[in-house]
Z-matrix of the N, CA and C atoms (Angstrom, degrees):
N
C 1 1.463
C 2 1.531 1 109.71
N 3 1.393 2 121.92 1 155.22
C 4 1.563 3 109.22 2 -163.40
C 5 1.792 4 88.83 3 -121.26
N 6 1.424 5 93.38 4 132.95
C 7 1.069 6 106.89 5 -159.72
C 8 1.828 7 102.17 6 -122.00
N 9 1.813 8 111.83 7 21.72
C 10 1.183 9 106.41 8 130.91
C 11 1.305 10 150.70 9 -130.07
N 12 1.597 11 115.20 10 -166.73
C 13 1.474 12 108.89 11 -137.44
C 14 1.411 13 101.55 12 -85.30
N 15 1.234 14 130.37 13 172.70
C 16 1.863 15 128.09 14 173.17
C 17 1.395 16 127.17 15 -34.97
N 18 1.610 17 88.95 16 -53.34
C 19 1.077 18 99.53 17 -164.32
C 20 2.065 19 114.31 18 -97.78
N 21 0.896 20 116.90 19 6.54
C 22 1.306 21 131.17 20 149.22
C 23 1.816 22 116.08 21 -86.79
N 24 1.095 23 101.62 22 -27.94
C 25 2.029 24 87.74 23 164.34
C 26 1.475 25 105.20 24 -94.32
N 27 0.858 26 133.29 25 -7.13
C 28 1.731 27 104.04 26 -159.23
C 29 1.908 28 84.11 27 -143.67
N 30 1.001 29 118.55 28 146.59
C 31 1.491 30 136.76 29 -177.57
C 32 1.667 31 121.60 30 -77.88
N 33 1.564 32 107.70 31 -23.85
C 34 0.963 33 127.21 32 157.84
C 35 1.878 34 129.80 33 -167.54
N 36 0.995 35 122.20 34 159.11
C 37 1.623 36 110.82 35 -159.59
C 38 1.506 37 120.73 36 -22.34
N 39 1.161 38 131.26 37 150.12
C 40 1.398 39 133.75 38 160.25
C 41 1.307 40 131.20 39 -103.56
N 42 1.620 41 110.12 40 68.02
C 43 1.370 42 116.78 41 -145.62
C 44 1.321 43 106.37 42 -64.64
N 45 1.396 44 145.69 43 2.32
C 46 1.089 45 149.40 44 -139.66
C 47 1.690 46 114.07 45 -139.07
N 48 1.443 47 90.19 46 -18.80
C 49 1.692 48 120.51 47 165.61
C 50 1.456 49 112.67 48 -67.01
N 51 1.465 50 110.80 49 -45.33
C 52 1.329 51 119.51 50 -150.28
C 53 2.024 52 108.30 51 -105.00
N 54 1.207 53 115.92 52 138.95
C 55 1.069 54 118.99 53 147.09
C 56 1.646 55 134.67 54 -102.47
N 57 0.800 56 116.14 55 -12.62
C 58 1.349 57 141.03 56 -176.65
C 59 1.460 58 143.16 57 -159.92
N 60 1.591 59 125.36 58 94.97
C 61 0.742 60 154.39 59 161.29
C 62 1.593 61 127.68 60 -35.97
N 63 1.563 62 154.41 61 94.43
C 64 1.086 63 148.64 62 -149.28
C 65 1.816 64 107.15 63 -155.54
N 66 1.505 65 79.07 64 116.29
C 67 1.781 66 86.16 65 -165.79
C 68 1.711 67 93.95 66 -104.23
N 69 1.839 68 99.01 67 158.55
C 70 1.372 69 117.31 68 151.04
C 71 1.105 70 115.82 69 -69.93
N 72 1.402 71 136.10 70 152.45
C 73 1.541 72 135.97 71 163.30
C 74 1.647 73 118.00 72 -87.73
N 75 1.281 74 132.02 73 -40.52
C 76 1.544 75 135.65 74 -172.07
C 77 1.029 76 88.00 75 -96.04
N 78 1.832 77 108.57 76 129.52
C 79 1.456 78 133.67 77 170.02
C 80 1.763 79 108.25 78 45.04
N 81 1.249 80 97.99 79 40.28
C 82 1.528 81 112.89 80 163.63
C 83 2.186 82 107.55 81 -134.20
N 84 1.259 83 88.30 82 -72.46
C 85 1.538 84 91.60 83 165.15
C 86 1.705 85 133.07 84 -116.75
N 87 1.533 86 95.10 85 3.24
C 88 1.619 87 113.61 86 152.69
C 89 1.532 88 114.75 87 -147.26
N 90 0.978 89 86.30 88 149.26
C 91 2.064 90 95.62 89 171.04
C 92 1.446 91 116.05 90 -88.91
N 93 1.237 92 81.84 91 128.87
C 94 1.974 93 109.99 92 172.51
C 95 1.277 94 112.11 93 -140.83
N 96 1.749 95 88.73 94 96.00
C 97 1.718 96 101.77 95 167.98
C 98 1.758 97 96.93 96 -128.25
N 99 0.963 98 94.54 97 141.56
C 100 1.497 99 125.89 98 -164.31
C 101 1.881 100 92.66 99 -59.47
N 102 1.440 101 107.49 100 -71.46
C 103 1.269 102 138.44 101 -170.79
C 104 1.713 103 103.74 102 -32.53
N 105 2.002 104 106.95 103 -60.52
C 106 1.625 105 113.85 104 178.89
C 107 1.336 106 109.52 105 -69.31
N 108 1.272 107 128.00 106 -0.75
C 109 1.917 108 129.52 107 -175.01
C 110 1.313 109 105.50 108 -100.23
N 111 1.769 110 126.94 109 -32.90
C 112 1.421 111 133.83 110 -173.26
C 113 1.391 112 93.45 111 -79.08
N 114 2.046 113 126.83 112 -39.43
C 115 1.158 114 113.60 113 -178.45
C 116 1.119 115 127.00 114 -61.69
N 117 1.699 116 108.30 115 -23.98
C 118 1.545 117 111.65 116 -146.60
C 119 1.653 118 93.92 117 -100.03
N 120 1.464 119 130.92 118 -33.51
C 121 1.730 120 161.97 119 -161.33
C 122 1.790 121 80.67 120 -70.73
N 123 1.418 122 91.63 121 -89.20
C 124 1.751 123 108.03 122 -174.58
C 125 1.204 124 133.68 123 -83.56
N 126 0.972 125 115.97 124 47.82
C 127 1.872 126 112.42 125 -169.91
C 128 1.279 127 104.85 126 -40.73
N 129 1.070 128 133.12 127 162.18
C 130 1.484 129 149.82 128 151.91
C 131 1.637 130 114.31 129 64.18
N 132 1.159 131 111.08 130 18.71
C 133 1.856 132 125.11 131 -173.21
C 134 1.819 133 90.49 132 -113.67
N 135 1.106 134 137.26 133 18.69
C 136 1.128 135 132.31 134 -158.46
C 137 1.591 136 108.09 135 -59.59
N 138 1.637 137 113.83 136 -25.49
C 139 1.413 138 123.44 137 170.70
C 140 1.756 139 110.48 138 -42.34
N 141 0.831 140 121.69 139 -51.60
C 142 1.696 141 141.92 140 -165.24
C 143 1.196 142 115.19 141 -87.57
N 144 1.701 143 129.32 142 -6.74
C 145 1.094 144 126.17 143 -179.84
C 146 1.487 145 124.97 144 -89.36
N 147 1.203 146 130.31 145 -17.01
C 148 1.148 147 147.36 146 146.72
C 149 1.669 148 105.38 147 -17.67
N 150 1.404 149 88.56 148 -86.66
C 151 1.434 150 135.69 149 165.42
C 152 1.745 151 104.37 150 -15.48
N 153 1.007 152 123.90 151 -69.05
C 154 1.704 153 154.39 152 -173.03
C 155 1.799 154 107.10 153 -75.26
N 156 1.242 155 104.08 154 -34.88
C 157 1.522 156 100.60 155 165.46
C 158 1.298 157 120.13 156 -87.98
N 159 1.444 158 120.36 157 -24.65
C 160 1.767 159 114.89 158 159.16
C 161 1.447 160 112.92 159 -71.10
N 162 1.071 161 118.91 160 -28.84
C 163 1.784 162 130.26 161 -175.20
C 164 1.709 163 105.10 162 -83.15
N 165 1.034 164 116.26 163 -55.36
C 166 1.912 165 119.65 164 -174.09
C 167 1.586 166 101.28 165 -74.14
N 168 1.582 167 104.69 166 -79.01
C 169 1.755 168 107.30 167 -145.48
C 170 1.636 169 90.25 168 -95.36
N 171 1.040 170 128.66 169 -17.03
C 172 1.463 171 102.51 170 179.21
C 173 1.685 172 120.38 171 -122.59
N 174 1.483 173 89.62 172 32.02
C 175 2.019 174 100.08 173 170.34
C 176 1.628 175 86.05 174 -104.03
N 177 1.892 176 77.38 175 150.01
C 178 1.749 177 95.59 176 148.10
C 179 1.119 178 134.91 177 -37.34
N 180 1.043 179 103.92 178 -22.00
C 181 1.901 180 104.98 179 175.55
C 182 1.562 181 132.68 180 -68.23
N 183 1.873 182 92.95 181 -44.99
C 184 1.441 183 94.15 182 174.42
C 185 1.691 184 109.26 183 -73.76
N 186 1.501 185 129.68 184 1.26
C 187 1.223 186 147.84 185 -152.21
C 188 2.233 187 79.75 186 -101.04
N 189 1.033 188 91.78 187 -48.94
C 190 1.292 189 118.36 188 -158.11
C 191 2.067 190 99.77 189 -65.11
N 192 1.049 191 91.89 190 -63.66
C 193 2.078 192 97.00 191 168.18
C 194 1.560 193 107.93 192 -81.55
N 195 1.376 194 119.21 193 3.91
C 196 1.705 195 96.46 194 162.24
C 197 1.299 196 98.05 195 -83.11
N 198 1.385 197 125.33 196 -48.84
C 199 1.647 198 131.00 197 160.76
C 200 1.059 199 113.09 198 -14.51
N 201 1.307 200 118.28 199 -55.31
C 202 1.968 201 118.07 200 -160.22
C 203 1.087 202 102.37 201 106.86
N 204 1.342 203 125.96 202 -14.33
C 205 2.401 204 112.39 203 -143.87
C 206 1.439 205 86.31 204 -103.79
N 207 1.521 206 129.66 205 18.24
C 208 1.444 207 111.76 206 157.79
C 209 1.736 208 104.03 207 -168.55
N 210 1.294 209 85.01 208 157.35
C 211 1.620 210 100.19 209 -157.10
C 212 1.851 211 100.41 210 -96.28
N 213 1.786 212 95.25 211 158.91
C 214 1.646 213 91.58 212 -178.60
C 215 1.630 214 122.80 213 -43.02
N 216 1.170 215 89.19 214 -36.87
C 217 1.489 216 103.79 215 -165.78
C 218 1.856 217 105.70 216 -76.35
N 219 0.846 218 124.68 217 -28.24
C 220 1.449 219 148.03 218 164.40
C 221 1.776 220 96.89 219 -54.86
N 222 1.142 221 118.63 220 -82.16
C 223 1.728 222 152.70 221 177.72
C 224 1.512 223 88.16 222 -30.87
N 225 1.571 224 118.73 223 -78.34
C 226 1.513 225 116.14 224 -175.15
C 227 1.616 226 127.39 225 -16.42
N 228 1.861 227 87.88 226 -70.87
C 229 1.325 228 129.92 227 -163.13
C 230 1.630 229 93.19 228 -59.00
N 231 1.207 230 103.98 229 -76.94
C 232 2.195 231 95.33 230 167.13
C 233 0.953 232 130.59 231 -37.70
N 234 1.272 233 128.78 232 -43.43
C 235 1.412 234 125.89 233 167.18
C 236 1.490 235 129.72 234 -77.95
N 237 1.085 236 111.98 235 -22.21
C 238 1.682 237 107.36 236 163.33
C 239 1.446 238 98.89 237 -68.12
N 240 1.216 239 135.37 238 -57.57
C 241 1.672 240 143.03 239 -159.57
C 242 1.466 241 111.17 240 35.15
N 243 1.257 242 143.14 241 -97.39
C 244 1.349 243 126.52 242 -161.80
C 245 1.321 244 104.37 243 -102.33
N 246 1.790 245 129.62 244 0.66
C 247 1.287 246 141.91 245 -147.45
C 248 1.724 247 89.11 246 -105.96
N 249 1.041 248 119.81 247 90.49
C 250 1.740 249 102.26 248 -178.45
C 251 1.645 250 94.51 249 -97.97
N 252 1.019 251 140.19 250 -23.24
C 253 1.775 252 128.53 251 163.72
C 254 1.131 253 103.95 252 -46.49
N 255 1.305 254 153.45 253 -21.50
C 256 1.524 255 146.99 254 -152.66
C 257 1.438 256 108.96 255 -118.98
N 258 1.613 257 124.14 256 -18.36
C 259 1.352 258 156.08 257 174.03
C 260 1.655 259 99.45 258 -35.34
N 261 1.363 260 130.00 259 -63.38
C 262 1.202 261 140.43 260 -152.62
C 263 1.850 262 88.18 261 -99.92
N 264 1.207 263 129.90 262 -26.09
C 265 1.460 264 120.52 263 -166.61
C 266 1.798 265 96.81 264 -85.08
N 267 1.326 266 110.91 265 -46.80
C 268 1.600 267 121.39 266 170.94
C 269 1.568 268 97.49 267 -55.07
N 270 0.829 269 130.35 268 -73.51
C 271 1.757 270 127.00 269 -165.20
C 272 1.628 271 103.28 270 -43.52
N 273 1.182 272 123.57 271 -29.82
C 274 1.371 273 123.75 272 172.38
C 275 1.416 274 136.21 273 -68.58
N 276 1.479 275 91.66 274 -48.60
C 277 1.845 276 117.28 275 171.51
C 278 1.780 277 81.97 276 -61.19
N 279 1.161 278 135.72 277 -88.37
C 280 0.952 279 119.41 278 -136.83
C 281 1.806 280 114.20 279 -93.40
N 282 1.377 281 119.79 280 41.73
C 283 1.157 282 148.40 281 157.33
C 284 1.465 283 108.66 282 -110.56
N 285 1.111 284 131.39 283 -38.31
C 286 1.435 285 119.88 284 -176.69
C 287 1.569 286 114.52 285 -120.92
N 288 1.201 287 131.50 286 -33.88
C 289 1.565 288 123.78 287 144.83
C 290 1.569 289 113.77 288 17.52
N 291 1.245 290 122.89 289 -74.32
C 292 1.838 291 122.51 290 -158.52
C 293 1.714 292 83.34 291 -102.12
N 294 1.202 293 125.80 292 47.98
C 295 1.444 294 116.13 293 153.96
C 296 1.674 295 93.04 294 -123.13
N 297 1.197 296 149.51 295 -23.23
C 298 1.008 297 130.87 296 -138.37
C 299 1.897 298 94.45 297 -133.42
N 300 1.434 299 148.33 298 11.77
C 301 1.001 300 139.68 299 163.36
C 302 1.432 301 113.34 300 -70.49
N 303 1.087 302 114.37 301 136.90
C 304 1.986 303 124.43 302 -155.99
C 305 1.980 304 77.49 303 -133.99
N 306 1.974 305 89.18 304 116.33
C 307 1.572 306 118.44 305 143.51
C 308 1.081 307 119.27 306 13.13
N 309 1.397 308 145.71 307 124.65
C 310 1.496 309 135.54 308 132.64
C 311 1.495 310 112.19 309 -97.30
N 312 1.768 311 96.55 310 115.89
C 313 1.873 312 90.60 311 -167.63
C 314 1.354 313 91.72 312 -95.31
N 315 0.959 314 146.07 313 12.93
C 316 1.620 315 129.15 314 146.93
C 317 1.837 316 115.84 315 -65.97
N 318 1.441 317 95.02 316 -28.18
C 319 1.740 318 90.75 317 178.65
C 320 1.395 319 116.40 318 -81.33
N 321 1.253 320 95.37 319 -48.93
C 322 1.983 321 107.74 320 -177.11
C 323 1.598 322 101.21 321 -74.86
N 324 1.401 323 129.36 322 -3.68
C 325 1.701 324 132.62 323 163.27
C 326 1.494 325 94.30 324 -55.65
N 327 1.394 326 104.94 325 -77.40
C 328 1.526 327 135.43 326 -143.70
C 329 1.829 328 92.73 327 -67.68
N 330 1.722 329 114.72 328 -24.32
C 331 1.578 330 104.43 329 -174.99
C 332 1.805 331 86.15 330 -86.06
N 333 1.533 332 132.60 331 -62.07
C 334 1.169 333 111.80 332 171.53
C 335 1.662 334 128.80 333 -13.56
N 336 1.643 335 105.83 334 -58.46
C 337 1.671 336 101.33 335 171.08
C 338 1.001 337 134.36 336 -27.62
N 339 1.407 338 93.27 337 -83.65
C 340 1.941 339 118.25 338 165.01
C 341 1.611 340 111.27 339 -32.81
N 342 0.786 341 134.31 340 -57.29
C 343 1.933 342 132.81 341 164.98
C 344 1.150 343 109.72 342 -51.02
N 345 1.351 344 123.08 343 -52.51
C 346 1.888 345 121.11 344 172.56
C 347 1.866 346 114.06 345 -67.34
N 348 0.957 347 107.44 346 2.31
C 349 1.462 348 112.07 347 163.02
C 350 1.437 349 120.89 348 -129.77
N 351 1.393 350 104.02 349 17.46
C 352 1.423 351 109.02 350 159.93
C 353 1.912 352 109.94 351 92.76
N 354 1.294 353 110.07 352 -0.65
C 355 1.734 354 96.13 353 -175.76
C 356 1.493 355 109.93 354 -99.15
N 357 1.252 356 92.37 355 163.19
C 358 2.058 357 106.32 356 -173.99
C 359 1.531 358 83.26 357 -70.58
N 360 1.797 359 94.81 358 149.23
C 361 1.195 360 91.15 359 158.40
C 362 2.055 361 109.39 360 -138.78
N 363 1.093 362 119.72 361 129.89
C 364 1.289 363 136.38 362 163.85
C 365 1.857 364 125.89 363 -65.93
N 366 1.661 365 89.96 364 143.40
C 367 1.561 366 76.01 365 149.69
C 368 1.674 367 124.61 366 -141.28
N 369 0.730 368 128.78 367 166.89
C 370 1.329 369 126.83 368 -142.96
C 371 1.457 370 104.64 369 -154.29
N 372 1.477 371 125.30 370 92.21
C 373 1.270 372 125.88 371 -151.78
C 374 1.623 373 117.35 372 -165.20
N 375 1.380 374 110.00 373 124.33
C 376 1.664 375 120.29 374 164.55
C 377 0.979 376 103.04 375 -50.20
N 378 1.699 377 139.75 376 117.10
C 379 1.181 378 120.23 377 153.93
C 380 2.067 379 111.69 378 -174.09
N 381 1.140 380 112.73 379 89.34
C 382 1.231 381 98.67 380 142.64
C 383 1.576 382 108.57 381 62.52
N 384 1.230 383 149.02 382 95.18
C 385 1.422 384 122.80 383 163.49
C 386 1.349 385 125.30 384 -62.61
N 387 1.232 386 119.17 385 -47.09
C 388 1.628 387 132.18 386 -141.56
C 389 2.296 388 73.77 387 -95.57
N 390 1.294 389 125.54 388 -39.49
C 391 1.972 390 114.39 389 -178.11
C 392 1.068 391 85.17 390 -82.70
N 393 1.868 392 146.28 391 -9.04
C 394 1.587 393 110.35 392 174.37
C 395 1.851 394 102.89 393 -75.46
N 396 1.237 395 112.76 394 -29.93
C 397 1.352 396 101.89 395 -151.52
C 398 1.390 397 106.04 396 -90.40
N 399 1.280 398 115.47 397 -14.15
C 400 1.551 399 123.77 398 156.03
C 401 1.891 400 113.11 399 -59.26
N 402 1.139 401 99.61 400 -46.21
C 403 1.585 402 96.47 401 166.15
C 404 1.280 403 123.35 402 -56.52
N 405 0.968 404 106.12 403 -98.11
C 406 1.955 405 104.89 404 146.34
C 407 1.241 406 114.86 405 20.76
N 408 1.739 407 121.52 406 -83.68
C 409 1.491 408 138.48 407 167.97
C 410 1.996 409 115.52 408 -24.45
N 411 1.470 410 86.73 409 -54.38
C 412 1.504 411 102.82 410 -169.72
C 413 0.649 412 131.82 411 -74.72
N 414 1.861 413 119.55 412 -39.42
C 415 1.374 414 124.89 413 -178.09
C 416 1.620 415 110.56 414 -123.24
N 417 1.886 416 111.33 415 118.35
C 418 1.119 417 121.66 416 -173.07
C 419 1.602 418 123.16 417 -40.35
N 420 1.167 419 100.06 418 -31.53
C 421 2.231 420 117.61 419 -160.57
C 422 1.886 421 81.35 420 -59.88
N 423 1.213 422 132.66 421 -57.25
C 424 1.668 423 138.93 422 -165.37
C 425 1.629 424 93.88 423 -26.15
N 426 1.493 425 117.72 424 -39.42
C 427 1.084 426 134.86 425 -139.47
C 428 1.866 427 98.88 426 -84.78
N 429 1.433 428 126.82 427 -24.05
C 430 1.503 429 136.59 428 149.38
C 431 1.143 430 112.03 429 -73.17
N 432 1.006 431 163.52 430 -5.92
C 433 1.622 432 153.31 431 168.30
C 434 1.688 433 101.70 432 -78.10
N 435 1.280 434 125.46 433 131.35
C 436 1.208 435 161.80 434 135.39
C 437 1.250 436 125.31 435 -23.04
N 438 1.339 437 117.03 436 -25.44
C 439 1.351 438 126.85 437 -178.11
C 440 1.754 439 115.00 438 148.02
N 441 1.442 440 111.92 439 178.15
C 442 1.483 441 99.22 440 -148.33
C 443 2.126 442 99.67 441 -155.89
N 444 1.013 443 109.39 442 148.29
C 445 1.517 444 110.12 443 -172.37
C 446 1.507 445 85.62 444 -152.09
N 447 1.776 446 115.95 445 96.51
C 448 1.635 447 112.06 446 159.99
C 449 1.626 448 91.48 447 -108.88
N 450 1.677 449 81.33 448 155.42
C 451 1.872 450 111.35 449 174.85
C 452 1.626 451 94.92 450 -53.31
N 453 1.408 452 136.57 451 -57.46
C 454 1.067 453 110.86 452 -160.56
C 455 1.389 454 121.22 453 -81.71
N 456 0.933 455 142.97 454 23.58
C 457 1.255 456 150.34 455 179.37
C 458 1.872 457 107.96 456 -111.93
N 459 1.254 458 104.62 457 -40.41
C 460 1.942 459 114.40 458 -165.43
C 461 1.563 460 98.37 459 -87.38
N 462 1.562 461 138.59 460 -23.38
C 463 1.033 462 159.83 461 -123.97
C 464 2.022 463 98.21 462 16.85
N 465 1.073 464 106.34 463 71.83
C 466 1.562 465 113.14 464 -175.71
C 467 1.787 466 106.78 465 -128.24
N 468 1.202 467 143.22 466 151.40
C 469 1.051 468 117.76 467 151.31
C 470 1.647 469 107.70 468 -149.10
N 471 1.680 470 119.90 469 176.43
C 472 1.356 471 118.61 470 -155.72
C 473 1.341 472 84.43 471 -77.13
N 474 1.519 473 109.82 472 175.07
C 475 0.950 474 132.41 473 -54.01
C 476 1.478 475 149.80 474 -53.12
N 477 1.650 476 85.19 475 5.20
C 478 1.936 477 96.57 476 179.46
C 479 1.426 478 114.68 477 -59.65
N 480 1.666 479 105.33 478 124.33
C 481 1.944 480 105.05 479 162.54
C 482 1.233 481 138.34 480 -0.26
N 483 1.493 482 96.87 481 -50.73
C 484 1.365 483 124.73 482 -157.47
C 485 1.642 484 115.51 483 -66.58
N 486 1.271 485 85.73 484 -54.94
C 487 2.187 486 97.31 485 172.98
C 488 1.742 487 109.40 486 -65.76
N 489 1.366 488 106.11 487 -23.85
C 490 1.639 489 97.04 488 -179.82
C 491 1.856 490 109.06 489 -74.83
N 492 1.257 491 97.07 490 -33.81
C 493 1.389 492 104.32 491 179.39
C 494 1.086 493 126.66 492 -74.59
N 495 1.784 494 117.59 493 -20.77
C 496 1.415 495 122.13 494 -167.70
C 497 1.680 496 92.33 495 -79.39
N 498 1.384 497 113.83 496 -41.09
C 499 1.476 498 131.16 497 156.80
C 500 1.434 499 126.29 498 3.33
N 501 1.281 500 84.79 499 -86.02
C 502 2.003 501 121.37 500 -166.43
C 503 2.026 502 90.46 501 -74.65
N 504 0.965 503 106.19 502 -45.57
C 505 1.949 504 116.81 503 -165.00
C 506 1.909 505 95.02 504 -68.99
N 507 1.509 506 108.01 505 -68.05
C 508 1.281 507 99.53 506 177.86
C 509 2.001 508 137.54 507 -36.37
N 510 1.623 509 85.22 508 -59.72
C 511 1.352 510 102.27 509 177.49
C 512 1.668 511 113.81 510 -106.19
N 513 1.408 512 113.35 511 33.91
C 514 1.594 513 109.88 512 149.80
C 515 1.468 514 95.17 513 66.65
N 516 1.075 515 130.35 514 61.87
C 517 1.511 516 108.15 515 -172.21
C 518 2.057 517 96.28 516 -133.61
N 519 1.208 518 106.57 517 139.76
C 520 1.655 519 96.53 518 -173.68
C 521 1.307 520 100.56 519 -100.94
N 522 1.221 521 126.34 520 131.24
C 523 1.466 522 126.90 521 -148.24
C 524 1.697 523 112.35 522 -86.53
N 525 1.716 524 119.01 523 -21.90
C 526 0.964 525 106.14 524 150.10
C 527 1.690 526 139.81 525 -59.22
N 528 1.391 527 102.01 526 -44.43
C 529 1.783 528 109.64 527 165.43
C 530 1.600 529 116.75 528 -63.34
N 531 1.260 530 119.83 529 11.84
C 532 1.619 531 136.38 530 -169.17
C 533 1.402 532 121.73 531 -126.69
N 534 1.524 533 119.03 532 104.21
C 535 1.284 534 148.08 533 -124.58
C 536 1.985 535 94.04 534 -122.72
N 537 1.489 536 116.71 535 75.94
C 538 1.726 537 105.46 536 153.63
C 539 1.230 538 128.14 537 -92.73
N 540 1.448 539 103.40 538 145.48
C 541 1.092 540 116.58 539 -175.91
C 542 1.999 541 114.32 540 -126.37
N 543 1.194 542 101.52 541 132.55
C 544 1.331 543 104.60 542 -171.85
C 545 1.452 544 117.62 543 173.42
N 546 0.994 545 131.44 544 125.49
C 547 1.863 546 164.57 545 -173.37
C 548 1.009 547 89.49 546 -41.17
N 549 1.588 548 152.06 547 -71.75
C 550 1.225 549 125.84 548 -160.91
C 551 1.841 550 131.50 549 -55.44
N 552 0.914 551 140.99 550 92.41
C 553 1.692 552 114.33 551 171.42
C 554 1.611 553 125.29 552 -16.58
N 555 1.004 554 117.86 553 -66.20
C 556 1.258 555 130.93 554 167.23
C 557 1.444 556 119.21 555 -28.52
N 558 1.379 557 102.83 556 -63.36
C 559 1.873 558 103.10 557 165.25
C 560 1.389 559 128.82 558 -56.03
N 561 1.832 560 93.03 559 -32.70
C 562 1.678 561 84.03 560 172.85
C 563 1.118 562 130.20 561 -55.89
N 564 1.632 563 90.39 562 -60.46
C 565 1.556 564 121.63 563 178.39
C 566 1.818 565 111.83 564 -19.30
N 567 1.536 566 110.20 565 -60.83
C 568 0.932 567 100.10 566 -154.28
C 569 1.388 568 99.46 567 -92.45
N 570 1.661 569 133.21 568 6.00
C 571 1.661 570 123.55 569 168.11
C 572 1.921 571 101.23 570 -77.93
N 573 1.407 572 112.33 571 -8.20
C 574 1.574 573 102.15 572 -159.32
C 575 1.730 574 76.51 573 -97.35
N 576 1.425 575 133.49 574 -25.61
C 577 1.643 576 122.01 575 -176.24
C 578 1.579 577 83.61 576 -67.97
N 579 0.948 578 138.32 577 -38.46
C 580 1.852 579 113.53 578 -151.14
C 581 1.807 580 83.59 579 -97.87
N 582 0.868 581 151.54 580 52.91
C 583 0.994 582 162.21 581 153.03
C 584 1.543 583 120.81 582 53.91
N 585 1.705 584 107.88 583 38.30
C 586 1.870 585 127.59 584 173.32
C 587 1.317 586 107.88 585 -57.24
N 588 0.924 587 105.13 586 -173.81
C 589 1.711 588 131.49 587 154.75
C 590 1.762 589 103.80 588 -113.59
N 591 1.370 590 107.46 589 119.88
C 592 1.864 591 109.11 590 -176.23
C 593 1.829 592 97.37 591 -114.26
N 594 0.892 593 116.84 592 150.93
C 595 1.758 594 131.17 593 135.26
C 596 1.637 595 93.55 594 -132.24
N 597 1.829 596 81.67 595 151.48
C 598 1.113 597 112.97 596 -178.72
C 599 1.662 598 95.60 597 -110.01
N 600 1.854 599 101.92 598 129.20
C 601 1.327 600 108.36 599 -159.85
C 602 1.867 601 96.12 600 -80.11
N 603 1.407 602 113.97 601 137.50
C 604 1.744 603 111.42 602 -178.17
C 605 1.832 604 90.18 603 -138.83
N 606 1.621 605 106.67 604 136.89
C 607 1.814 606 73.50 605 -166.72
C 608 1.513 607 113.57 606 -86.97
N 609 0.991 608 124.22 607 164.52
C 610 1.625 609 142.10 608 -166.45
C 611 1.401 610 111.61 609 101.35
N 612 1.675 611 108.07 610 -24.14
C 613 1.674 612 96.55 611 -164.85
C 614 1.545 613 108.44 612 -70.65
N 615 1.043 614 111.79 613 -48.83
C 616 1.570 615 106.90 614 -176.10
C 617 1.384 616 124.54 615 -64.25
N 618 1.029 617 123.34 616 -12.20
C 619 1.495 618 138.73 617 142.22
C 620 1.692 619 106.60 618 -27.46
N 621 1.278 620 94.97 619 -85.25
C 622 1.673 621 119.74 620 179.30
C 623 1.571 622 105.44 621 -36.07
N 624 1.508 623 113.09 622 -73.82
C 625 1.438 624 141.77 623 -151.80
C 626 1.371 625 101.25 624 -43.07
N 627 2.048 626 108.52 625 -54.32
C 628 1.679 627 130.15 626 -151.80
C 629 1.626 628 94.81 627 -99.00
N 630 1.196 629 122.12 628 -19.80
C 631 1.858 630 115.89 629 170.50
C 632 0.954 631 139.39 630 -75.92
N 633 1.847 632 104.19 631 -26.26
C 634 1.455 633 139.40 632 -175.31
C 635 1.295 634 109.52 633 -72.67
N 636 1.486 635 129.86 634 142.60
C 637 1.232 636 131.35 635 166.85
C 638 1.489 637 116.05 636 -98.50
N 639 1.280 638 117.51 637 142.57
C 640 1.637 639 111.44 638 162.79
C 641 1.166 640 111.12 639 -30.01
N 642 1.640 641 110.96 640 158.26
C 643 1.512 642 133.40 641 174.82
C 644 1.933 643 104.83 642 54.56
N 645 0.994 644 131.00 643 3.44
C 646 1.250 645 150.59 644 -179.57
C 647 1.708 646 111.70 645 -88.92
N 648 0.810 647 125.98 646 107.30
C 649 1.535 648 124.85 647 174.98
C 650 1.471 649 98.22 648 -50.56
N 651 1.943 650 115.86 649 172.84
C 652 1.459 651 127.35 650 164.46
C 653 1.400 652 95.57 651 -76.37
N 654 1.155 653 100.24 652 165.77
C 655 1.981 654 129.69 653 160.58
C 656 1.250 655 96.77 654 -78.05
């Protein structure tokens, strides 16, 4: 089984390889960094943010609502736990969070491509049901994808088997002619075990990768 990524075999896309195209959404075609949301949520509390990134983005909980199996209000209540000063700062992060992720037009470029050459495109994404569909709402590009498999809706999430397959089974897709793309290693990793096509999103590359023509060196 070949266990590398796209864009290490081929010099630039293989449009002719691929039937289907299936992107991550966070820090693929929007940014989610914890760090610019505590700035932008809490200005000037910078004491407490430390604090708020072990409690919000890196507990089980937010692990827990990409799942689905618990609700904001659920999510809050756990994460403050014995901390009730932090009670009203958590209710905020996670009230305003999916208002404030800003575009990556290198990602939503490269999903434009893939549609101008004719392939389905998917998305395939950890995230939240009730902040996917606010995304969705907001930003027109949602509006080219083909169809869609988020963690919070399947209660599935990457890197388990299971969501790649519900994937490929739902929307007919043959997983070698089927191209993910997404920032984690881990996610790749395991679309190139079920036998995908992965890049691992690094930014500038897909710039390069989706502009480039065969027989053409990279930039």
């Amino acid at each position: 089984m070949n266990r590398l990524t796209l864009d290490d075999m081929y010099p630039a896309m293989p449009w002719d390889a691929l039937d289907a195209v299936v992107f991550d959404v966070g820090n693929v075609l929007v940014r989610f960094v914890p760090e610019d949301i505590l700035r932008r949520v809490l200005p000037g509390e910078e004491a407490i943010w430390p604090e708020l990134q072990r409690k919000v983005f890196r507990s089980p909980y937010w692990a827990m609502l990409d799942r689905g199996v618990m609700t904001y209000e659920e999510a809050a209540q756990a994460m403050t736990g014995r901390e009730a000063h932090l009670a009203e700062p958590i209710r905020l992060l996670l009230e305003n969070w999916r208002d404030l992720p800003d575009v990556i037009d290198e990602g939503v470029d490269a999903l434009r491509r893939c549609k101008a050459h004719g392939k389905r495109t998917y998305v395939l994404s950890n995230y939240n049901d009730r902040a996917f569909d606010f995304l969705r709402g907001k930003y027109t590009f949602f509006q080219l994808f083909d169809g869609e498999v988020v963690s919070g809706r399947e209660r599935l999430v990457k890197p388990d088997p299971a969501i790649y397959r519900l994937l490929t089974g739902r929307f007919a897709l043959a997983p070698q002619r089927t191209l993910f793309i997404d920032d984690t290693p881990a996610n790749v990793e395991a679309a190139l075990d079920l036998g995908w096509q992965g890049i691992c999103y690094v930014p500038g590359r897909l710039n390069a990768f989706f502009s480039s023509e065969m027989g053409k060196e990279k930039k």
